[in-house]
C-alpha positions in Angstrom: 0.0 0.0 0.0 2.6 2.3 0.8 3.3 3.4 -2.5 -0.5 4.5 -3.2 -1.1 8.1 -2.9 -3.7 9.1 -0.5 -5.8 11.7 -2.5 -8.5 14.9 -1.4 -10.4 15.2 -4.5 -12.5 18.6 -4.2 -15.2 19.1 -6.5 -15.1 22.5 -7.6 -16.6 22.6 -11.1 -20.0 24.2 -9.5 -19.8 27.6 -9.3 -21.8 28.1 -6.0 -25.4 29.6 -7.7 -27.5 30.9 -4.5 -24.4 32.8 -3.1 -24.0 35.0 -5.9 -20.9 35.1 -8.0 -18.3 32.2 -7.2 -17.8 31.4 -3.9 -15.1 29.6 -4.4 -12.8 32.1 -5.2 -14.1 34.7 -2.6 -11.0 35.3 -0.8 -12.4 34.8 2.9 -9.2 34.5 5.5 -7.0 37.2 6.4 -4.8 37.1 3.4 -7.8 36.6 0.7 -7.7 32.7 1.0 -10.4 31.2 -0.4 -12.1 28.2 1.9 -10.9 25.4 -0.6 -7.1 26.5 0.5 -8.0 25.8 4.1 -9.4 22.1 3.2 -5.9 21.8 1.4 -3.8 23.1 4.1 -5.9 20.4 6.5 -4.9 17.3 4.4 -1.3 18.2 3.5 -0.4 18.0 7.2 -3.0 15.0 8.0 -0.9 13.1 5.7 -2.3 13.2 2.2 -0.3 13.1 -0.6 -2.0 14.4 -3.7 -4.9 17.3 -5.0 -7.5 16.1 -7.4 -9.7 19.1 -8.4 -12.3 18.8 -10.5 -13.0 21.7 -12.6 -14.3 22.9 -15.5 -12.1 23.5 -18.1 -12.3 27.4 -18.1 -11.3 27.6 -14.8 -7.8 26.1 -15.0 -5.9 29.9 -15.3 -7.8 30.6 -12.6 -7.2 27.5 -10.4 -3.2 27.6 -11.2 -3.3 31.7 -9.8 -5.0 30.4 -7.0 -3.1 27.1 -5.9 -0.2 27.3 -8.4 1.3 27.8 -5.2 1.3 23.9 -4.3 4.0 22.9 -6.7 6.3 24.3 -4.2 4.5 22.5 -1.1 5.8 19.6 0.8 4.0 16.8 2.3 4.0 15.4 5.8 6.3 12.8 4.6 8.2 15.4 3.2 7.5 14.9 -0.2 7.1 17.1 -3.2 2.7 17.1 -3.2 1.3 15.7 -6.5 -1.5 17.8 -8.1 -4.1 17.0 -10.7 -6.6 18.9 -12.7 -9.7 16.7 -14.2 -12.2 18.0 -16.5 -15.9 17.9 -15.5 -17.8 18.5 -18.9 -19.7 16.4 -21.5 -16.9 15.2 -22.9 -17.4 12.2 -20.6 -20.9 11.2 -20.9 -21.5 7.8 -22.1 -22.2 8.1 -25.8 -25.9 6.4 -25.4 -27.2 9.8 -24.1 -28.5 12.6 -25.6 -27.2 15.9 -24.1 -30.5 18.2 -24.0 -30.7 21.5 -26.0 -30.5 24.5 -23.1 -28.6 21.9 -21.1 -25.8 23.8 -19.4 -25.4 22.4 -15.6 -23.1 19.9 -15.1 -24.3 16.1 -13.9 -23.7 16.3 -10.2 -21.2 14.5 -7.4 -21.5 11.3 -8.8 -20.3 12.5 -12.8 -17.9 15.0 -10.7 -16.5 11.9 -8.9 -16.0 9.6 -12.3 -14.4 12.7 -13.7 -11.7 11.8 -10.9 -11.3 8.6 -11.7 -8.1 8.7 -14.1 -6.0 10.6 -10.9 -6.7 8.1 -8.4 -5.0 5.1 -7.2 -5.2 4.6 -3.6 -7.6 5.5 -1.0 -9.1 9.2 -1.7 -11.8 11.6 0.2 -13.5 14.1 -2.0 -15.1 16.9 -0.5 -16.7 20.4 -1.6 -14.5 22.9 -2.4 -16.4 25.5 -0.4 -16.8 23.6 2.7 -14.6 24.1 5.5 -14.4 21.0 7.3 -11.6 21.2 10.8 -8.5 20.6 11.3 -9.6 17.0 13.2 -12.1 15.8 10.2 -8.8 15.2 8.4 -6.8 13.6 10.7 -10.1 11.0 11.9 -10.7 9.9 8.0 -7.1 10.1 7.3 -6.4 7.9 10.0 -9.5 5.4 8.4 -8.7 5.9 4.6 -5.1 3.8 5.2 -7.1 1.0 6.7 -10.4 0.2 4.3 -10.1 -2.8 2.8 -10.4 -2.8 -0.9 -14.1 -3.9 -1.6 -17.6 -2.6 -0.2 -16.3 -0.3 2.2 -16.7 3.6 2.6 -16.2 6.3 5.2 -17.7 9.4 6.4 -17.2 12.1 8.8 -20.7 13.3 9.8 -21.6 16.9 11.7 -24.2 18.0 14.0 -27.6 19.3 12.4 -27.5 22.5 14.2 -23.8 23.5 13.4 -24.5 23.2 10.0 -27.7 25.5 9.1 -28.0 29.3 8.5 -30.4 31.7 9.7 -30.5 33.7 6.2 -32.1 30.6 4.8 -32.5 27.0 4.0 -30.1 24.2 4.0 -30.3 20.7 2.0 -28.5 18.5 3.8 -28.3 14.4 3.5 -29.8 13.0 6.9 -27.8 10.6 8.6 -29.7 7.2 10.5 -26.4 6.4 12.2 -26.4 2.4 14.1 -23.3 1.1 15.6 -20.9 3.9 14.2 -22.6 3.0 10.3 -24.7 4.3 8.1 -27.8 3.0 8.4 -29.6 5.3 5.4 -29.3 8.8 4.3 -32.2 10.8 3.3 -31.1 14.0 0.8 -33.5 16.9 2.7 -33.5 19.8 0.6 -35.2 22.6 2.7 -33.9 22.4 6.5 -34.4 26.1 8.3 -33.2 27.0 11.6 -35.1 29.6 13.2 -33.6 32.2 15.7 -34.7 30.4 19.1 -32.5 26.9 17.6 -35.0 24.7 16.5 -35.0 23.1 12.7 -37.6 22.2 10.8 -37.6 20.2 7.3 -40.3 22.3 5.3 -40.7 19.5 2.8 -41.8 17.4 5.1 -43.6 19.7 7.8 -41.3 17.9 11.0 -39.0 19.3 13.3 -35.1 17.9 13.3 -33.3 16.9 16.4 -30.6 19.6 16.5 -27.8 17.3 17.1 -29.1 15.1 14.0 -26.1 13.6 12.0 -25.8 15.0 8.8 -23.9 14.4 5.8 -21.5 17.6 4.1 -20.1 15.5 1.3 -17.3 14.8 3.3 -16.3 10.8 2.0 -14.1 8.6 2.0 -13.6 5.5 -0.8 -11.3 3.2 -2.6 -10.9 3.0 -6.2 -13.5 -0.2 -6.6 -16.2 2.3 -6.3 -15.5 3.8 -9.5 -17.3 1.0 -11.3 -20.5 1.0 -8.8 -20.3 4.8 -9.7 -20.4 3.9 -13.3 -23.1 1.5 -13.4 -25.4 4.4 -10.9 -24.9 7.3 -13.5 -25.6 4.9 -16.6 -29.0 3.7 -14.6 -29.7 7.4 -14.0 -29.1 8.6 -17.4 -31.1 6.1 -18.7 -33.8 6.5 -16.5 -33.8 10.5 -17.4 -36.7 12.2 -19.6 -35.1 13.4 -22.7 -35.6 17.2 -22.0 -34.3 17.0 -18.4 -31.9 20.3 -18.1 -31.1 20.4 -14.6 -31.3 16.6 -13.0 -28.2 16.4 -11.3 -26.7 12.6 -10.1 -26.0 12.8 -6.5 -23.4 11.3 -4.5 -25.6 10.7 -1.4 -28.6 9.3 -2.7 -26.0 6.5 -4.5 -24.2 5.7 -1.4 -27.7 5.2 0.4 -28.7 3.0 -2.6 -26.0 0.6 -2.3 -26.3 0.5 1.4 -30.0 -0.5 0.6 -28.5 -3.0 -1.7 -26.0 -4.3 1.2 -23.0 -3.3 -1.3 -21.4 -1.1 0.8 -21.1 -0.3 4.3 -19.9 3.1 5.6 -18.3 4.4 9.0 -19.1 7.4 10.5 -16.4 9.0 11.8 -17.5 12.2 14.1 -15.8 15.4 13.9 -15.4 17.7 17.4 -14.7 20.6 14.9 -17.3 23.1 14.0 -18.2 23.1 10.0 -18.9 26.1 8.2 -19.4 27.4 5.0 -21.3 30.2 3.2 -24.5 29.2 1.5 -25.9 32.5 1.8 -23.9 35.6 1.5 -25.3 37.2 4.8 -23.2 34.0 6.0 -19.5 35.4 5.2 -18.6 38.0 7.9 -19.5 34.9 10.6 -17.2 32.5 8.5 -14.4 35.4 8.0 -14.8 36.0 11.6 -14.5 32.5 12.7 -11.0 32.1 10.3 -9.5 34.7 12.0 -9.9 33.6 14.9 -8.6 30.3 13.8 -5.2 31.9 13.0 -4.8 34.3 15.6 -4.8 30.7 18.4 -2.1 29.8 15.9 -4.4 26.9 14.2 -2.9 28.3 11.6 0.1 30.0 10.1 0.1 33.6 9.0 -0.2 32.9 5.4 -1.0 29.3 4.0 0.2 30.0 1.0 4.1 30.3 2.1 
């Protein structure tokens, strides 16, 4: 094994719609890094090896201004760190299917994730590139990546429902039914709001959430054999799509909760003492700015990430 690189694949081909403009690249700590740097930063010194970002192919002048920066980075093993760009476009749709006229969103986590697939060769966790996930989230799945077996076996590190909301609006988050430190089922929930006196309510569904609810932030961990069971999922899904459908996306969640259905897969959940955040909504930045700085000034991290 220990020739494999341990990869962080961050899917940042979205362009982050409700925030308005490209939250990605919204320089947010101290010295205008953007949230992805932070993620970056995290699993270099956890012990990863390698950057897989996806992205779409008129981003990459932007993404080597950004993180051209990690050519001259080390590892924790004190190695030179490997980084790859993959393409998420429709260049890699199966031929069998039709891309709609007025079709201009990409396919979702699970096409994202495929796009991935020629970079990876060891155990990998792919996350979302404006997400920022703790310091400790990388060590825990770090620490379980090196030790899943080859077949059927995934890893997650799971958050508490009520760090995870915003009071400028709603949330969709993948509910977590957690048994025995698995995954017993995830349920994508698209409009979760908390309200100003803590409680959260799923509007869909008209029921109030438990605020300490374990909820999924695309924060997963795999080995390469799920690339074919990721395969087969986004076939099925294109097949099973209505020919004009211009914004069905393919979602990593509602796959992994499928083939735990199926008993293909069984997944760990790892729990996180660190606080997530991230900026769905733009009244949400000052907080997350806030937060960052605070982060450096306890010496969490260094003046500038970038040196």
């Amino acid at each position: 094994r220990s020739n494999m690189a341990v990869s962080l694949v961050i899917m940042a081909a979205g362009l982050g719609s409700r925030y308005g403009g490209s939250k990605q690249v919204d320089g947010i700590g101290p010295n205008g890094e953007i949230l992805m740097e932070y993620s970056i930063h995290d699993a270099l010194r956890a012990g990863f090896d390698k950057v897989v970002f996806i992205i779409k192919p008129e981003m990459r002048e932007m993404m080597d201004e950004l993180v051209g920066y990690l050519k001259e980075k080390k590892t924790a093993k004190g190695q030179p760190v490997q980084v790859a760009y993959v393409y998420q476009d429709y260049t890699s749709v199966p031929d069998f299917y039709h891309i709609p006229e007025g079709r201009t969103k990409p396919f979702g986590t699970v096409h994202a994730l495929l796009c991935a697939e020629p970079e990876v060769d060891g155990p990998f966790c792919v996350i979302n590139a404006d997400d920022y996930y703790g310091v400790d989230a990388y060590r825990t799945i770090y620490e379980e990546l090196v030790k899943l077996p080859e077949q059927g076996k995934g890893t997650m590190v799971g958050y508490l429902l009520k760090n995870t909301a915003s009071l400028h609006g709603t949330v969709s988050r993948g509910v977590c039914k957690v048994k025995d430190g698995r995954l017993d089922s995830i349920q994508e929930t698209l409009k979760i709001q908390l309200y100003p006196d803590g409680h959260l309510t799923d509007l869909d569904a008209g029921r109030d959430l438990a605020p300490d609810t374990v909820v999924s932030m695309n924060f997963w961990g795999f080995m390469p054999s799920i690339f074919p069971a990721l395969r087969k999922y986004f076939e099925d899904f294109l097949r099973g799509l209505p020919a004009d459908a211009v914004k069905a996306e393919c979602l990593l969640p509602v796959m992994v909760g499928e083939e735990l259905k199926a008993g293909r897969m069984t997944v760990s959940v790892l729990s996180s003492k660190d606080k997530w955040f991230g900026m769905t909504y733009h009244e949400d930045r000052a907080r997350v700015a806030e937060d960052l700085q605070k982060l450096h000034a306890a010496g969490i991290y260094p003046t500038s990430l970038r040196d």
